[in-house]
C-alpha positions as a printed Julia matrix, in Angstrom:
719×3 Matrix{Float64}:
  0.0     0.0     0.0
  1.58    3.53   -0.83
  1.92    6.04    1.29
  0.86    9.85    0.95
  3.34   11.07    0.99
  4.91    8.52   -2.06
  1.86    9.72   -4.09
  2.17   13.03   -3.64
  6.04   12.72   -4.82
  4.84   10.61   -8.02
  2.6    13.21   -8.89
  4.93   15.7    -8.63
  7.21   13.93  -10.67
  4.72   13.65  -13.74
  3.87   17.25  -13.06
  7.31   18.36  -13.71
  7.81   15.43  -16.39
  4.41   17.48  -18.26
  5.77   20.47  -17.94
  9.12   19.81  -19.63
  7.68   17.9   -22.06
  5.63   20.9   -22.83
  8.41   23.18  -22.63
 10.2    21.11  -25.04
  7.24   20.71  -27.21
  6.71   24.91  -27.36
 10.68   25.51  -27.63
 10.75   22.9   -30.94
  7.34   24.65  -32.1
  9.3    27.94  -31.86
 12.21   26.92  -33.19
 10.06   25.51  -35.98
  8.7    28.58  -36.71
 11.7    30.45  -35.72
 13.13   28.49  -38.96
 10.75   28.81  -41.12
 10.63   32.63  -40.59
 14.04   32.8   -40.81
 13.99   30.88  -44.75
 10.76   32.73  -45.44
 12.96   35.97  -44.3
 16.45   34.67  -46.55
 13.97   33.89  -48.95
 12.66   37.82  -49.12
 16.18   38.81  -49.23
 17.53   36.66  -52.48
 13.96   37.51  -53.85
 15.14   40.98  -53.59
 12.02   42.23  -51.34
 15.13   43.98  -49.5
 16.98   45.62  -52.84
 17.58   43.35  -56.01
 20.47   40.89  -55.5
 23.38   41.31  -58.12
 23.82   38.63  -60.51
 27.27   36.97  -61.05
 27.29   39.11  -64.65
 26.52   41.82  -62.52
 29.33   41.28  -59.37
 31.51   40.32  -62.45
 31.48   44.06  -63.64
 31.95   46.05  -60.54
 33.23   49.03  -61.29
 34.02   52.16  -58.9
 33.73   55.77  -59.53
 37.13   57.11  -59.98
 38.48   60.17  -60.25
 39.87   61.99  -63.86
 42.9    63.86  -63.17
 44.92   66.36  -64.89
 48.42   66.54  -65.63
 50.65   69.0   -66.66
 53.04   68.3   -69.19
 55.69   67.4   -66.75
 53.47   64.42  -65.69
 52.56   66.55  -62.19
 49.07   66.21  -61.13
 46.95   69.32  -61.15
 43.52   68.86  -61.11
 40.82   66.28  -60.08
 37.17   66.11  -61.36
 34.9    63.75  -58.95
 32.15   62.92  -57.48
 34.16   60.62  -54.6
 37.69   61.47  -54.78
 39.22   58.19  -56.05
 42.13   56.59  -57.66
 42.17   52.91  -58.66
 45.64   50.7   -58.14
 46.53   47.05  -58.73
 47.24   44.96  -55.76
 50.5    44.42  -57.4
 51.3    48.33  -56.25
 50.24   47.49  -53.01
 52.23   47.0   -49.78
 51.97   43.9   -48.02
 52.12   45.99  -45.0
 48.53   47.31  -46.16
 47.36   44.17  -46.68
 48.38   42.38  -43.29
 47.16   44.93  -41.37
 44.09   44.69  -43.35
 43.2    41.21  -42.84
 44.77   41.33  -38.97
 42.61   44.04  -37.91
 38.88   43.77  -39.89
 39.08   39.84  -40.79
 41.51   37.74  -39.38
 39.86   34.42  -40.74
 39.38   36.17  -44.11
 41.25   33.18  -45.8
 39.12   30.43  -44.41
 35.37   31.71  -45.06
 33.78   31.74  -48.24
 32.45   35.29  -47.45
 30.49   34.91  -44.1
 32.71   34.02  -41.01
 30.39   31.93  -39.03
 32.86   31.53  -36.31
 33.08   35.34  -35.75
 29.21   35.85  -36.15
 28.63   33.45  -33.25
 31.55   34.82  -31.28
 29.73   38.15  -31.35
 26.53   36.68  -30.85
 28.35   35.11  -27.55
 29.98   38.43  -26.16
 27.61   40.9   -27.24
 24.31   39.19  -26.31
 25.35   36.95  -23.67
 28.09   38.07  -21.57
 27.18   42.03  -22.56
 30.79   42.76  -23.91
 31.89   45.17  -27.4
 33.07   42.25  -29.82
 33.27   44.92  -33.05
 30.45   44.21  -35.44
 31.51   41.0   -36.87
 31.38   41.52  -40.97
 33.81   40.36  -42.98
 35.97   41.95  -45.63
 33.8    40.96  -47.95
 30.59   42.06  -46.66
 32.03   45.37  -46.04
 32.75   45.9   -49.68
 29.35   44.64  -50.61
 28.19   47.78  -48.06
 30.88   50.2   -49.32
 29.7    49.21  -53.04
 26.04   48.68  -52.87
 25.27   51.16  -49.72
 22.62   50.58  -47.12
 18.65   51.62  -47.18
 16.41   52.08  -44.49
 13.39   49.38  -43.88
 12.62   50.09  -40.23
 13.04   48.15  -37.46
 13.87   45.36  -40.02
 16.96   47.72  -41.14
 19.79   45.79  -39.88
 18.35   42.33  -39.93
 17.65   42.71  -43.38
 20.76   44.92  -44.83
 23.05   42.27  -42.7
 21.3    38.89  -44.29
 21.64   40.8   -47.76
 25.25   41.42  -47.17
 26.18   38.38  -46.16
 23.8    36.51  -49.16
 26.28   38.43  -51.65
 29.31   38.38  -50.11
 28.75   34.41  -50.37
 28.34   35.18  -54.28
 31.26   37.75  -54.5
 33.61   34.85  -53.12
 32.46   32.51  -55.93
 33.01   35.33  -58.78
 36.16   36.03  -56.96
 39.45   35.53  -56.4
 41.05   36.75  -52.26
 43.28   38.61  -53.75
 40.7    40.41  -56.35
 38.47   41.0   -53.08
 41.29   42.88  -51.05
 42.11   44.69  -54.26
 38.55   45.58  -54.83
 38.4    46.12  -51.19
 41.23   48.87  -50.83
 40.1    50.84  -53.87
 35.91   51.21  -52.02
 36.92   51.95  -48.81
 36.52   55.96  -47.44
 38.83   57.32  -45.18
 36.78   60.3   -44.75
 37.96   64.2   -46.19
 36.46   63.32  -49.14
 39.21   60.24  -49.76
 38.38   56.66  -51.1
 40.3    54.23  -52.01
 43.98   53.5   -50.74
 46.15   55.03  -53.06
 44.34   58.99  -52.47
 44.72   58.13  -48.68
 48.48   57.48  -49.43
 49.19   60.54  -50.96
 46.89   62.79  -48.58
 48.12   61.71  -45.26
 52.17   60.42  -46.11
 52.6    61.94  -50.03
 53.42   58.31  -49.79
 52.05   55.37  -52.83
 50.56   52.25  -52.02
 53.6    50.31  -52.65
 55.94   52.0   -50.67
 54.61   52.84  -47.29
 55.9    51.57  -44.22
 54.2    49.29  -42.03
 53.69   51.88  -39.05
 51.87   54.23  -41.89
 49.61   51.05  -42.81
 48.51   50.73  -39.2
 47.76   54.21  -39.16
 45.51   54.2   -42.38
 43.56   50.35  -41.49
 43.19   51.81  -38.38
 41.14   54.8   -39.69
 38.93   52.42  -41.05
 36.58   51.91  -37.33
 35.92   55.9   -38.1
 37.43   57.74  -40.03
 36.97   61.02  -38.51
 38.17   60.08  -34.94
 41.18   58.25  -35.73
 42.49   60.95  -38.47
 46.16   61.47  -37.46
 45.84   65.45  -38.86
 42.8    66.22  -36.59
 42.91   63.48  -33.5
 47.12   62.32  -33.74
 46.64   60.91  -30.21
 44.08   58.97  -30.54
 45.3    57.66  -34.01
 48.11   57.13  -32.49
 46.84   54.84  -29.78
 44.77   53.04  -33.05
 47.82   52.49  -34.82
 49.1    50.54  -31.66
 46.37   48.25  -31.16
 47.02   47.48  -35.03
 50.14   46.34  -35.02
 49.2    44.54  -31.65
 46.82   42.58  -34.26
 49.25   42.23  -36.59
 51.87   40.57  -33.88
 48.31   38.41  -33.06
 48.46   37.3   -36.44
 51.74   36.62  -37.0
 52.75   39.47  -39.15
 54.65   40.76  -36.74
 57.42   39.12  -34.4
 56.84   40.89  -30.63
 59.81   42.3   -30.82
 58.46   44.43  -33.87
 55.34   45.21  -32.69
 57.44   46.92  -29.7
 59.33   49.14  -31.65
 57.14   49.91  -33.86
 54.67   50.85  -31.21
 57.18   53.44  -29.42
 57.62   55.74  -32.9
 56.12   58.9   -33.01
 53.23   59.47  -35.1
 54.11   61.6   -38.3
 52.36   62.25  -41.77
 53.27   64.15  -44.57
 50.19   65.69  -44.99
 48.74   67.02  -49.16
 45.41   67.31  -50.53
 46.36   64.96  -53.37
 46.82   67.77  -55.64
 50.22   70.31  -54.61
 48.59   73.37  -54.06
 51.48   75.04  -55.32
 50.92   73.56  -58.66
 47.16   73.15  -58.64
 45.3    75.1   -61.67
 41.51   75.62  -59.98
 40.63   77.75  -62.07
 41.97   76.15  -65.41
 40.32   72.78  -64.92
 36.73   74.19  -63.98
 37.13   76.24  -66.99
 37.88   72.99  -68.87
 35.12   71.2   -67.18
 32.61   71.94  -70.15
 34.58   71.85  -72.82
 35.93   68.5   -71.67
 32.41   67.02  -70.86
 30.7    68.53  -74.07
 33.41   66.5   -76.35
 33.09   63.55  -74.5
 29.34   63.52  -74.76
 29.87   64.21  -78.57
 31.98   61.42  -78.77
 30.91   58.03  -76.85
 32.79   55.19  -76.01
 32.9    51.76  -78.78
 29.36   50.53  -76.24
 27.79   53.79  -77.36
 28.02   55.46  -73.85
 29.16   58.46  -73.15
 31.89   58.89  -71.09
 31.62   60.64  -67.18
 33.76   63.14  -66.67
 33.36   62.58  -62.72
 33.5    58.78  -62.11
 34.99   57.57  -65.7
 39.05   57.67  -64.35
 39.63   59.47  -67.3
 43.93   61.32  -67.35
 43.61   64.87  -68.84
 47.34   65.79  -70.15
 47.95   69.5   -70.75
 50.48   72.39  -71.87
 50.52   73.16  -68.41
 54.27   73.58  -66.78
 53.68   73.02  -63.1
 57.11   74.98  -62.12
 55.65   77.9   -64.13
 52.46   77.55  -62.87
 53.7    77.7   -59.22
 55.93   80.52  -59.66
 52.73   82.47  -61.61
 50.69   81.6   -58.32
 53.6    82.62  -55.87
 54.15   86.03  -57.85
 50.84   86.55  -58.01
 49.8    85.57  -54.27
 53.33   87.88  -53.04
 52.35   91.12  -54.99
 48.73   91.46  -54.23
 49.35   90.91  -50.0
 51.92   93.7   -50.16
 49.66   96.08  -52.81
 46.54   94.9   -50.71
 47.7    96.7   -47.66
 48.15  100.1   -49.55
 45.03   99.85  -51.29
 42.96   99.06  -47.77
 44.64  102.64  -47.02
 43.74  104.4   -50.27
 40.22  102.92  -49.59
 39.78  104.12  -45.89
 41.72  107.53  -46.49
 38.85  107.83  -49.67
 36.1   106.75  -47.09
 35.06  103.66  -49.17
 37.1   100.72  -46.93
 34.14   98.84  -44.94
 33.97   95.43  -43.14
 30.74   94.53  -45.57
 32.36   95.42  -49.13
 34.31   92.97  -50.71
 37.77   95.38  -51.12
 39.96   92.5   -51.79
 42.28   92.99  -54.78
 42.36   89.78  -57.72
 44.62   88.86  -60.44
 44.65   87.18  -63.97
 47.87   86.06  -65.03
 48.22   83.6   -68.33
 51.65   82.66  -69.44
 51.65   81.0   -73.06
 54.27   79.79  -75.78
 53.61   82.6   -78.49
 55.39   79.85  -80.89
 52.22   76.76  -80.45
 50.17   78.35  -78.16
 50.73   76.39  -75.41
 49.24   77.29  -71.95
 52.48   77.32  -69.8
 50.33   78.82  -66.5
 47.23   79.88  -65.61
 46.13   81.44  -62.4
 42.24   82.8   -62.63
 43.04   85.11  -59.26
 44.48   84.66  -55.86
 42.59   81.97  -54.17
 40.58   79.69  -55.62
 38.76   78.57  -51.7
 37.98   82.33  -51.22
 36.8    83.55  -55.21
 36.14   81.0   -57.91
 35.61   83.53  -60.38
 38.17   83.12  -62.89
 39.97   86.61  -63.63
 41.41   85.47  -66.99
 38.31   85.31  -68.37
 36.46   88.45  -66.92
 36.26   91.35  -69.55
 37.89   94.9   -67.84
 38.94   98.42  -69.38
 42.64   97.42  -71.21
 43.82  100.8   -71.32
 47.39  101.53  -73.1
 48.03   98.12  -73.55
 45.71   98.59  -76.7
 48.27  101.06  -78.19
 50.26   98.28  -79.53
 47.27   97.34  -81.87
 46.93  101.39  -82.79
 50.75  101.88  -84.0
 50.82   97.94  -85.69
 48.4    99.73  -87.7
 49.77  102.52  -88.53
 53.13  100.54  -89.54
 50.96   98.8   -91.62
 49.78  101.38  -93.31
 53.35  103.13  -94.31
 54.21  104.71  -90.76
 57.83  103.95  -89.55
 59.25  103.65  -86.09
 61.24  106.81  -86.57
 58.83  108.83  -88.16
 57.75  111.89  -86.03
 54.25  112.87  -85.1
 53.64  116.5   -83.38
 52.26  116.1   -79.88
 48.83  118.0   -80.67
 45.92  118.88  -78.1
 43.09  117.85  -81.05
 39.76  118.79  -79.91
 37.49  116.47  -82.11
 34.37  117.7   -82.55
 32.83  114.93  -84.47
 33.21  112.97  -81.38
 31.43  115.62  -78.89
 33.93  117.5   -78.68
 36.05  115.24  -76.84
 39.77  116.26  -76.61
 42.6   113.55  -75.46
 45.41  114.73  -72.7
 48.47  113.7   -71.06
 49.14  112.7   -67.78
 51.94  115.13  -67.6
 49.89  118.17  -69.84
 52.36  118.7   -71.65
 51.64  118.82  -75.2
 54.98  120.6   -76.78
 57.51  119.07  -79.49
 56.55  115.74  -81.44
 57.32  112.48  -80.86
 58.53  109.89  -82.79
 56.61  106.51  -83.3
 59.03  104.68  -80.93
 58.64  107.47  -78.65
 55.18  107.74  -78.4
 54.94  104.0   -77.13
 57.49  104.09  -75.17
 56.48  107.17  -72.97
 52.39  106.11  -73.82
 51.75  109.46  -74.96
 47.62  109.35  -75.46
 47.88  112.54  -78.15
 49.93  110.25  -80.71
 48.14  107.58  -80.15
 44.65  109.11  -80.87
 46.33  110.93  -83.94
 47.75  107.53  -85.38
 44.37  106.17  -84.76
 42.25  108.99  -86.9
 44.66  108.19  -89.66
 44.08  104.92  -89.88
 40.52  105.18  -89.16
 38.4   103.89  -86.59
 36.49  101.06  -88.13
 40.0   100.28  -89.72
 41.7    99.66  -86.77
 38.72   98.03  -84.85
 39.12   95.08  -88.17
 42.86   94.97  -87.74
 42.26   93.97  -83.96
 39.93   91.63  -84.9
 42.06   90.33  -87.61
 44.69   89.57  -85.07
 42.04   88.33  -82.54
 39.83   90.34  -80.48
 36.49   88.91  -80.11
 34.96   91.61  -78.04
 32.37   94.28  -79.27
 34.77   97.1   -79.77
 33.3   100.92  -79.28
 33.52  103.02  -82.65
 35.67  106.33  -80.74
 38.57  107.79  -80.62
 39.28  106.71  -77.15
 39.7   102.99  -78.34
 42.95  104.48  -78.74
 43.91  104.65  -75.65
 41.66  101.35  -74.14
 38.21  102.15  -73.35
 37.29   98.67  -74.65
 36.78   95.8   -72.36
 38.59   92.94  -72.42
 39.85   89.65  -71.06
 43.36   88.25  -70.15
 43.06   85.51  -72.53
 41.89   87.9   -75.41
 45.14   90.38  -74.95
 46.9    87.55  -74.87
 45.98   86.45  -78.53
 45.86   90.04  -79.56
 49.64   90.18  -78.63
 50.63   86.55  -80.09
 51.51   87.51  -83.53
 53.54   90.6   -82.49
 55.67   87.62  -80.3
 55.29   85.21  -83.37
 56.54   87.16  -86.22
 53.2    87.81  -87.33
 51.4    84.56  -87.4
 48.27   83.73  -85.13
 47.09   80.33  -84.43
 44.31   78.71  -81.17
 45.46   78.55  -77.39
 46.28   74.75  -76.69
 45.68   73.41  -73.33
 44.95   69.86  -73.57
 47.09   67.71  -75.28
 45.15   64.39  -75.0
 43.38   62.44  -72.91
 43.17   58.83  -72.19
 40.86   56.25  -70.48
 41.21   54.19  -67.25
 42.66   51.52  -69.18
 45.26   54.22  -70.44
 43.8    54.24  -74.22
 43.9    57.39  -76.47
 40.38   58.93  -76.73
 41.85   62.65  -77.69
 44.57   63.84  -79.52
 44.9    67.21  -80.13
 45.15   68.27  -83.75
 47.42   71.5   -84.2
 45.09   74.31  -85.81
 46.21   75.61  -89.06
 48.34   78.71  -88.26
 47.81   82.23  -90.25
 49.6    85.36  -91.01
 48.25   88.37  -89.52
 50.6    91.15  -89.43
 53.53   91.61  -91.6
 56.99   90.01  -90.18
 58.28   93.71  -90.18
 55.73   94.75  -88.06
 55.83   92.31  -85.43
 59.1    93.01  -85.48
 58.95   96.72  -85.39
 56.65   96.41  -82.35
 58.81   93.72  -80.67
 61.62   96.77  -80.99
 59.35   99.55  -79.93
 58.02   97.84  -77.1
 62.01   96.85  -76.16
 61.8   100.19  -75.81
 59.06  100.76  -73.33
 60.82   97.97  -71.25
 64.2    99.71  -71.18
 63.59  103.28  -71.35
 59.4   103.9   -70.67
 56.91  103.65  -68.42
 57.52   99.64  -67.97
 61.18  100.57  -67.23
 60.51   99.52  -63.53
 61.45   96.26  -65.05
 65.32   97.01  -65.55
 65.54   99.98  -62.65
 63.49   98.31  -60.0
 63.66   94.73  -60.4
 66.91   94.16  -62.22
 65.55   92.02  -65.26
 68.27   91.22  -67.6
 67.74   89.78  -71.17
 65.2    90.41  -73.97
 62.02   91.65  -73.02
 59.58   93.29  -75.09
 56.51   94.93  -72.05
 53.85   97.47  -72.25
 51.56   98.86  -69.2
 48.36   99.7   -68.84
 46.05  101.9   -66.97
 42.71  102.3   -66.77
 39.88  105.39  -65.78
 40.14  106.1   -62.2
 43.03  103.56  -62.0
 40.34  100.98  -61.43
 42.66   98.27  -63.48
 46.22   98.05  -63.86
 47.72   95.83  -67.01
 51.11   94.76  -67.67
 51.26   92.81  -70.7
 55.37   91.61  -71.22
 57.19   88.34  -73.54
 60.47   87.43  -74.02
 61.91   85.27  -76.88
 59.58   81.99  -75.2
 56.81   83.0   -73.74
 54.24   85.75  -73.11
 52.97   86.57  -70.11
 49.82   89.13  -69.54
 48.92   90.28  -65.8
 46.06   92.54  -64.6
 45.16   93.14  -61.44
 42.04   95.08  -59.91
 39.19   94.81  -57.62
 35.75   92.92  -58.63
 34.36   96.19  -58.19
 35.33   98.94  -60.09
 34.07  101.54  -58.33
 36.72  100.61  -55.5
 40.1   101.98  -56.66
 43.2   103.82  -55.8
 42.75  107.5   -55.59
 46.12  108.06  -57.68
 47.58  107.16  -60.49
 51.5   107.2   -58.66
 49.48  103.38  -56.99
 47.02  102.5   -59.25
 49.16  102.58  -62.55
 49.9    99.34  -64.71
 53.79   99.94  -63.31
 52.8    99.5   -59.75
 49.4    97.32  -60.06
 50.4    94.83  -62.54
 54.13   94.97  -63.42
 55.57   93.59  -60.48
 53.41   90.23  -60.58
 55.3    89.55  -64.21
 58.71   90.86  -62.76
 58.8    88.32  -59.7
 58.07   85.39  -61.4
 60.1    86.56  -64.17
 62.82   86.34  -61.37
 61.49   82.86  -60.23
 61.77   80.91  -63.79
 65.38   82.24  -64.18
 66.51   80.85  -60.79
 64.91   77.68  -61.86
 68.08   75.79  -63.36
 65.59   73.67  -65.61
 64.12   76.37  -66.39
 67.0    78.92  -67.4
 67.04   77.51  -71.12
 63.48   79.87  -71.07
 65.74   82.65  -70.61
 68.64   83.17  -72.23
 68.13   84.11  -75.78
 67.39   87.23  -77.77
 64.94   88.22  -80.3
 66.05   86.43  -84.15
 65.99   89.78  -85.54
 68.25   93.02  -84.81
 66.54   95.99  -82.75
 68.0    98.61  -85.03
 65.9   101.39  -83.84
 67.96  104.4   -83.26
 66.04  106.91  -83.54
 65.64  110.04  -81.08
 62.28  109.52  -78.68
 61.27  113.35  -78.49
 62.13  116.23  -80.44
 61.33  120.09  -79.15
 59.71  122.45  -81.46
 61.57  125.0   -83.26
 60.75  128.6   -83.43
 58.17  128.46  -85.66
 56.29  125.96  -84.13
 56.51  127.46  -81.19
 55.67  130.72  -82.0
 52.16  129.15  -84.53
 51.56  126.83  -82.27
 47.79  126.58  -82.2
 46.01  126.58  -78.72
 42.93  124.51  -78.13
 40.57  124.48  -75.37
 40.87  121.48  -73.09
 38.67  119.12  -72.02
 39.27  117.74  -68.76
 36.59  115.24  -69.16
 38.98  112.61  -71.31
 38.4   109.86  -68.5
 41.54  108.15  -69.55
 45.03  108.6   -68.44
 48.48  107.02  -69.42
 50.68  105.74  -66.96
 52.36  108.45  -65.09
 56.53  108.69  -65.54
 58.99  108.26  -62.14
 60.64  111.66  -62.86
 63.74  110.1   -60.51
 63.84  107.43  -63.41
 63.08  108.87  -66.21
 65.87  110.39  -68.87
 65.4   113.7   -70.18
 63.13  113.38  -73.12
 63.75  117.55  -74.26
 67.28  117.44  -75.72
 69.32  120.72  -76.2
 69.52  121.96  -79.54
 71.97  124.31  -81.81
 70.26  127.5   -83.29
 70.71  125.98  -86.77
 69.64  122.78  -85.52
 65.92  124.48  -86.11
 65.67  124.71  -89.59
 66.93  120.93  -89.86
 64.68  119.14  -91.93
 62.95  116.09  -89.37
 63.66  112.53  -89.01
C-alpha cells in the first residue's frame, strides 16, 4: 500500500515530467517557426524584397567611380574632377604591409570563409548578447565591400536584420566570382577614409605623399586603423588617438603573425608623423583652369561616346587629362601673383579708408589674372584665374575689364601697316574732335609741346599720338585689324579705343599680342594635349590648328623693338631699374579710368605673359595714379616670377636668348619744337573730361626726353 506522501512525490514527478515535455514541445514549435521565418525571411532577401540581389554578370562588372585627373606636361598632377575622390591601383602596387594589417585588424579568418565568417558571427553573438561585452560588429571583408559598393537603405526596425542577411547573401556570391586577392584589391580601392578620400592610393598621398607600394608598415597601421571611423582616428585632426589606433594594429598584426613581438614593440614606441597634401600640390594646382575645362571636356566627350555607345563621365569615368601646363611655371605664376597682391593689398585698404570707401561689408579684396603661353604653339604654360581659388572662384582670366594703353600696340601695328615707320615723327597735338562731342585727349603730364617719334610715343604712352595715329588709320579700320589679329569683343567706334576704353579679357590680350611675339602669325590657345581612359587608351589627340599670317613680319618686329623700348627706357622701365631684369624683353603697361585696373602685358623670346590686377568692383580703386598705374598694379606680378623661372636651373634655357631679328631702332624719342612751331603753335581748349590717363613717368627714373639743340639745328629738316 503507498503512502501519501509517495503519491504526492509521483505526482509531482509527472507534473514536472508534463511540464518539460511541454516546454520542449513549445521551444521545438518555436524553433520551428523560428526556422521557417528565418527561410521565409532569406527567402525575401535573395527575392530581392530587401533591394535586387546582383547577378554573377553583374558582381563580375563592378566598377568604382574614380576620379579623372589632370596633368601637366611634366606628368605633375593638377587637377581632379569627382564625385568621390578616387584613384584605382593594382594589388600588385600594393604594400603587403597594407594588406596584413588589413586582414589582422577587420578579418583575421578572411582566408578560411567563403564570405560569411560563421565563427566570428557566433563569437559576437556570444559576447555581445550573452556576456554584454563590445566584440566589433563581426562583418567580414567581404561584406564590407558589398556595403561600401552597394550602400545601405532604411526598412525600419527590419533595417539591420535585413541589410546584414543581404550582405552576407552576396558576399557568399562575391567569393564565388572572386578571387582573395581580387576582393582585397577591390576592397582597398571602395573603402573611405573620410575628407572626401576613397580608395587606398588617395589616402596614401593625402596623409604620407606616400604610394601604395611603398609605405611603411607603421603608416599602414595608421591608415587600417582609420577604417573603425574615419573622422576620430584621423592622425591630422585626432594624432593621439590615431596614435593609440595604430598601436592596437600592429598589436593585431603581432596576433596574427605578421609581426614578431619584438616588432610590434618598436614599432609601437615611434612617433606618429604624416606628410600631410590634398592629393593635388597646391602650389601647382590650376583651380581655375580645370573648372574652366570642365565643359569643354564634358561637351566632347558627350559628342563622342565610347565603342558601347556610352558616353563617357567626366566625374566617375578615371579618365587622365594631359595638358600644356608647366607646373614649375604655374607655381611661380601663383607665388608672384599671391606675393604682390598681399603687399599692394595693404596700400590699397589705405587708399580705400583715407577715400572713405574701406568697410567690413564690401568685398575690397584685390584679384589677379595672369596667363603665361608659348607665343610659338600656343601652349598654356600657367594659368592662375586670381588669388585663391577657396575664397573667389571667379576666374579673372576670363572676366572682360577696361585694357587701357596696352591697346596702343594694336593702334601703332596699324599705322606701320599702313606706311608709318618707327622713326617717323608725329607733333604732340591737343586735337579737340568735334565729331566725337567734342572730346579732346590729354596727357598725364599736360604737356603737349615738341613731337614724338613713333618709338617714342609707345614708349612714354603718350595718349595725343596715339589718338592721332588712330584717326589716320581710321576707326572702323583699326577696330578690323584687332579683330584680324584676334579680339572677339564688341569694340566701341571712338577715338578713345585708342587709348583702351574697350573691355577685355586676359586671354583675349593675350591672342591680340601673339603675332607681335610670333613674327606675325596667329594660331588657337592649346591646353589639352590628349586624354586617355582608365585603361590608359587614347580617346583625344589634339590636332594642331592651321596657323595664319596676320601682321607683316616687319611689323611684329617693329613692335617687338618699340616695345624693347618701353621695357628699357618707358613707363615699364621699372622692369630694368626696380627689379633688375636682364635679357630680352619686349613689355607694355596699362592703366585704366580712375586707375580701377592696372595691365602689364610683357614676352620674351619663349613666352608671353599678360597680368592685370584690380578689384571685382570697379568703383573701388586707388585715388592716384603714382598706386594704381599698370607699373605699380600689374608689373611687379610679371617681374617676380620673371625672377622665379630664371633661378629655376631647368628652367633657365626659357631665358637666355634674344629676339632672331636686330633691334635697329635708333632713332631720337622726343624732339622740341623749333621757333616756328613754337611761336604758330595753335592753342585749343581742353577738355578735362577725357576719362583716360596714361601711366604716369617716375621723374627720378626717367631720362630727359627735351634734348638741347643748336640754333641751326631748327631749320633741320625732321627725321
Amino acid at each position: 500500500m503507498t503512502s501519501k506522501k509517495g503519491k504526492k512525490s509521483n505526482r509531482k514527478k509527472k507534473d514536472q515530467a508534463s511540464t518539460l515535455s511541454l516546454l520542449i514541445n513549445w521551444s521545438l514549435r518555436l524553433l520551428a517557426f523560428g526556422l521557417v521565418l528565418f527561410i521565409l525571411f532569406f527567402s525575401a532577401v535573395h527575392s530581392g524584397v530587401f533591394g535586387p540581389m546582383p547577378s554573377n554578370d553583374d558582381l563580375e562588372n563592378l566598377i568604382n567611380s574614380q576620379a579623372s585627373e589632370v596633368y601637366s606636361q611634366d606628368d605633375q598632377l593638377i587637377g581632379r574632377y569627382f564625385l568621390e575622390n578616387r584613384s584605382e591601383v593594382k594589388l600588385d602596387d600594393i604594400s603587403p604591409n597594407l594588406v596584413h594589417a588589413l586582414v589582422a585588424t577587420e578579418d583575421s579568418r578572411f582566408y578560411e570563409h567563403r564570405g560569411v565568417d560563421h565563427q566570428g558571427m557566433l563569437r559576437v553573438l556570444v559576447k555581445s548578447i550573452i556576456l554584454g561585452q563590445n566584440a566589433g560588429g563581426g562583418s567580414t571583408i567581404s561584406q564590407q565591400l558589398v556595403k561600401n559598393v552597394f550602400g545601405r537603405k532604411d526598412y525600419g526596425w527590419l533595417t539591420m536584420p535585413a541589410v546584414k542577411a543581404r550582405e552576407a547573401a552576396i558576399a557568399n556570391k562575391l567569393n564565388e566570382v572572386y578571387s582573395k586577392d581580387e576582393i582585397l584589391e577591390l576592397y582597398l580601392n571602395t573603402v573611405s577614409f573620410g575628407e572626401d578620400t576613397y580608395g587606398i592610393k588617395t589616402a596614401c598621398e593625402r596623409f604620407f605623399s606616400s604610394s601604395p607600394a611603398e609605405v611603411k608598415t607603421e603608416q599602414a597601421a595608421v591608415l587600417i586603423g582609420m577604417l573603425k571611423a574615419p573622422h576620430s582616428y584621423n592622425p591630422r585632426l585626432n594624432p593621439e588617438r590615431s596614435k593609440t589606433r595604430r598601436n592596437v594594429v600592429l598589436g593585431q598584426m603581432e596576433k596574427a603573425g605578421y609581426l614578431t613581438s619584438e616588432q610590434a614593440t618598436e614599432l609601437k614606441e615611434l612617433p606618429l608623423e604624416i606628410d600631410y597634401h590634398r592629393n593635388i600640390n597646391e602650389a601647382h594646382s590650376a583651380q581655375h583652369l580645370t573648372q574652366h575645362l570642365r565643359q569643354r571636356i564634358q561637351k566632347w566627350l558627350d559628342e563622342n561616346p565610347n565603342e558601347d555607345g556610352e558616353s563617357y563621365n567626366l566625374d566617375t569615368d578615371g579618365l587622365k587629362i594631359y595638358t600644356t601646363i608647366d607646373s614649375r611655371m604655374q607655381q611661380y605664376a601663383q607665388e608672384a601673383v599671391v606675393a604682390h597682391l598681399d603687399r599692394l593689398q595693404k596700400s590699397f585698404d589705405t587708399d580705400l579708408k583715407q577715400q572713405g570707401k574701406w568697410s567690413k561689408k564690401i568685398d575690397a579684396t584685390l584679384q589677379s589674372g595672369f596667363l603665361v603661353t608659348d607665343p610659338h604653339n600656343g601652349h598654356v604654360l600657367a594659368w592662375v584665374g586670381g588669388r585663391d581659388f577657396k575664397t573667389s572662384q571667379y576666374d579673372h582670366i576670363l572676366s572682360e575689364r577696361q585694357v587701357g594703353s596696352v591697346f596702343k600696340p594694336v593702334v601703332y601695328a596699324k599705322a606701320l601697316e599702313d606706311g608709318y615707320a618707327p622713326c617717323d615723327f608725329i607733333p604732340n597735338r591737343q586735337i579737340e574732335y568735334t565729331q566725337y562731342d567734342s572730346w579732346t585727349p590729354q596727357n598725364s603730364d599736360g604737356d603737349y609741346s615738341g613731337s614724338y617719334s613713333l618709338l617714342g610715343g609707345l614708349t612714354h604712352s603718350i595718349n595725343t599720338i596715339s589718338v592721332q595715329l588712330l584717326m589716320e588709320s581710321g576707326i572702323e579700320n583699326v577696330i578690323a585689324f584687332a579683330e584680324k589679329l584676334g579680339a572677339t569683343s564688341a569694340l566701341p567706334e571712338v577715338p578713345s579705343i585708342a587709348l583702351g576704353v574697350a573691355n577685355m579679357s586676359v586671354q583675349e590680350i593675350t591672342k591680340l599680342y601673339t603675332p607681335f611675339a610670333n613674327s606675325g602669325w596667329q594660331h588657337g590657345q592649346v591646353i589639352i594635349t590628349r586624354i586617355e581612359d582608365a585603361e590608359g587608351q587614347v580617346i583625344f589627340t589634339n590636332k594642331l590648328e592651321a596657323s595664319e599670317q596676320v601682321v607683316s613680319e616687319q611689323v611684329a618686329q617693329q613692335i617687338t623693338n618699340m616695345m624693347q623700348s618701353v621695357a628699357n627706357q618707358g613707363t615699364a622701365r621699372r622692369l630694368r631699374g626696380w627689379y633688375g631684369l636682364q635679357g630680352s624683353i619686349a613689355g607694355k603697361t596699362g592703366t585704366t579710368q580712375n586707375h580701377a585696373d592696372g595691365w602689364f602685358v610683357g614676352y620674351t623670346p619663349n613666352w608671353l605673359g599678360v597680368v592685370w590686377v584690380g578689384a571685382d568692383n570697379p568703383g573701388l580703386h586707388f585715388s592716384s595714379i603714382k598706386d594704381g598705374q599698370g607699373a605699380n598694379m600689374a608689373l611687379p606680378i610679371w617681374s617676380k616670377f620673371y625672377q622665379k623661372v630664371k633661378a629655376d636651373p631647368e628652367l633657365v634655357p626659357k631665358m637666355h636668348s634674344s629676339f632672331p631679328f636686330a633691334n635697329d631702332l635708333n632713332c631720337e624719342l622726343y624732339q622740341e619744337d623749333n621757333f616756328l612751331q613754337k611761336t604758330f603753335r595753335k592753342k585749343l581748349k581742353k577738355n578735362r573730361d577725357t576719362g583716360l590717363e596714361d601711366e604716369e613717368t617716375d621723374k627720378a627714373e626717367e631720362e630727359p626726353k627735351k634734348k638741347k639743340k643748336r640754333f641751326w639745328d631748327i631749320f633741320k629738316k625732321k627725321k
